[in-house]
N, C-alpha and C positions, 0 to 999 in steps of 0.2 A: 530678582526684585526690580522693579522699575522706579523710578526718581518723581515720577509723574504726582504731584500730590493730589488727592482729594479736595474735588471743588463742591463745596457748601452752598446754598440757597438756604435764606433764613429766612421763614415768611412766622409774619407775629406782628399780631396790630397795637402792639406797646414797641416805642423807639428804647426804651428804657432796656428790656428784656432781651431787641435785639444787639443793644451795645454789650450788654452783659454774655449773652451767645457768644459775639464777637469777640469779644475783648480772652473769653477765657479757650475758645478753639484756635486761635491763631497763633496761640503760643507751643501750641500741638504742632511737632515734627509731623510734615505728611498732610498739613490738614489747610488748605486755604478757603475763605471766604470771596467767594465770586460776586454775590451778590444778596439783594435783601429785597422782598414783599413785603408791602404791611395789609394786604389784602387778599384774600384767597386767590381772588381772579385774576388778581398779577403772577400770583406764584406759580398755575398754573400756563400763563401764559412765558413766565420766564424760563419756567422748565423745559419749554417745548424745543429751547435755541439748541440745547445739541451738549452746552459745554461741563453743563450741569452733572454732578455724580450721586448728590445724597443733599434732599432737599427736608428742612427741620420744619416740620407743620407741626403750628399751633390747629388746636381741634376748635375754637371761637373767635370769630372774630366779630367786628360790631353789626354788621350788615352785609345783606347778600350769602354769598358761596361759604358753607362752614370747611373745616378744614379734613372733613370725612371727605364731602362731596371731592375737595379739590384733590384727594389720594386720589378716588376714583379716575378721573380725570384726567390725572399723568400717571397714574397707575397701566390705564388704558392704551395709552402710545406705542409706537415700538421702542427699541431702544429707550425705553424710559428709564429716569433717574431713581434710585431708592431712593422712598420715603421714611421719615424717622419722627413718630409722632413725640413731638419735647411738647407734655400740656400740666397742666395743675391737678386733671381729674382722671382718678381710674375707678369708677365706678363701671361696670356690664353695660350703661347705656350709652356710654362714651367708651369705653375700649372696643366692644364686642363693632359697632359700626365700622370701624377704624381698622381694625383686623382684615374685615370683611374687604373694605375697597381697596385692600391692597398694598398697606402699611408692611415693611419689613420691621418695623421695629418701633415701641414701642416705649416713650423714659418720660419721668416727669419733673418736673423744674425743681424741684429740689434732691435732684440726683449730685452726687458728688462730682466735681472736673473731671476727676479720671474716670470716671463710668461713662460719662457724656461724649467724651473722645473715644473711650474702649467699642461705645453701643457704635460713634461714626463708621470708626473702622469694621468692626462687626457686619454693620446694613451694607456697605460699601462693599464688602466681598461676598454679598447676596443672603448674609447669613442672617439668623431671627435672633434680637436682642430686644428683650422684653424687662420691665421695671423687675423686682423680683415680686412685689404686691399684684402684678396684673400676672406674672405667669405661675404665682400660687391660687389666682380665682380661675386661669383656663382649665389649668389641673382637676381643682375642684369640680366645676362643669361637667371636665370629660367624666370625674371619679362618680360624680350623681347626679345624673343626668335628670332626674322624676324631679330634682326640686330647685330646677334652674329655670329662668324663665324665657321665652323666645323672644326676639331681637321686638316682634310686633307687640308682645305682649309689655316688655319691659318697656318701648312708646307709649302705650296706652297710661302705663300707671305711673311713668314721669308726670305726664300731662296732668293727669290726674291731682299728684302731687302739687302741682302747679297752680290747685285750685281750678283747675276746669270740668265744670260736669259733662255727663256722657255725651249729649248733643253735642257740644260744644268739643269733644275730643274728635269725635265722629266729623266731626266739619273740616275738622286740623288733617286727619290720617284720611280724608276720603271715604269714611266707614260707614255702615249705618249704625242708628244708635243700639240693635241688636245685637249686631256685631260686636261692639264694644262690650254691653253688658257680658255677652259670651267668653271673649278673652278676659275681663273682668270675675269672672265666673271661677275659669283656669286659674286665676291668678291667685284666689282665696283657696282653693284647693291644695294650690301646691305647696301655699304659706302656711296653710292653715288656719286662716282667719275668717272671718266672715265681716269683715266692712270693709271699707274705703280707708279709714283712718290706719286700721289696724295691718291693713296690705300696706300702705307708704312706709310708717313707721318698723315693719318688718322687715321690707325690701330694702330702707335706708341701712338697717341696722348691719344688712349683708352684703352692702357695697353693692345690691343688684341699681341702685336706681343713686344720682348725685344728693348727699346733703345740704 
């Protein structure tokens, strides 16, 4: 066993949430706080220094780099730090990106203290420490695949949600508006719906897309 404790990066664009991160890991044997981002592009930039072990990404921040892209990012480096997504939302269109770029792990802010330290140490010896809500929906996924929906398609019908018609989604994701109606297409098949209204409200109801 080595003495060495775990050094923390806390990126999260609430001062509030990062004292409260602070305040409750430090009292963790093993676990110190090095430092704090309140912007993806700090985090990523502070993670590059070397000292960093397991850096706590928020997935939103106000502006610029969200906190998927900033995995990616330092996900990419060598010697990179584990990242440890602590956010509010586990819905498929915020976990499933976040997985993808590279996240060891994955908790959300109203996890209890000791899970929050357990997930630290967890990410920190390279292991997957997932909320137990987001790794009963990967399950589900892997368990039925025909009625999950795809990383581009769950895009399309957040936006959607969002109040943007097909052009206007099409402009956002680079698509044509064909395009869109096509994954839009998928998307009622798989819900079994045939609208717009009826795919959000269905996708909401299954955690595939945020409330």
């Amino acid at each position: 066993m080595t003495d060495t404790p775990i050094r923390l990066l806390l990126a999260d664009d609430h001062p509030v949430v990062r004292a409260g991160l602070r305040a409750v890991l430090e009292t963790e044997p093993g676990i110190e706080v090095a430092a704090e981002a309140a912007t993806a592009e700090e985090a990523v930039a502070r993670a590059t220094v070397g000292d960093i072990d397991v850096v706590l990404m928020d997935l939103q921040f106000g502006g610029g780099m969200n906190g998927a892209e900033a995995t990616a990012a330092i996900a990419a480096r060598p010697e990179a730090p584990r990242v440890l997504i602590v956010t509010t939302y586990d819905s498929d269109a915020d976990t499933l990106p976040a997985i993808e770029a590279g996240a060891t792990g994955y908790l959300l802010k109203d996890a209890p203290p000791e899970d929050l330290a357990e997930a630290v140490r967890t990410a920190a010896a390279g292991r997957t420490a997932l909320a137990p809500a987001v790794a009963d929906r990967l399950m589900n996924r892997l368990r039925t695949p025909g009625t999950t929906l795809t990383r581009r398609e769950t895009e399309v019908l957040a936006l959607v949600a969002g109040g943007l018609s097909n052009q206007a989604v099409g402009h956002r994701l680079h698509l044509t508006e064909g395009t869109v109606k096509s994954h839009l297409a998928r998307v009622y098949a798989k819900l079994g719906v045939d609208s717009r209204t009826a795919a959000v409200a269905a996708a909401t109801s299954l955690g595939l897309i945020r409330r």
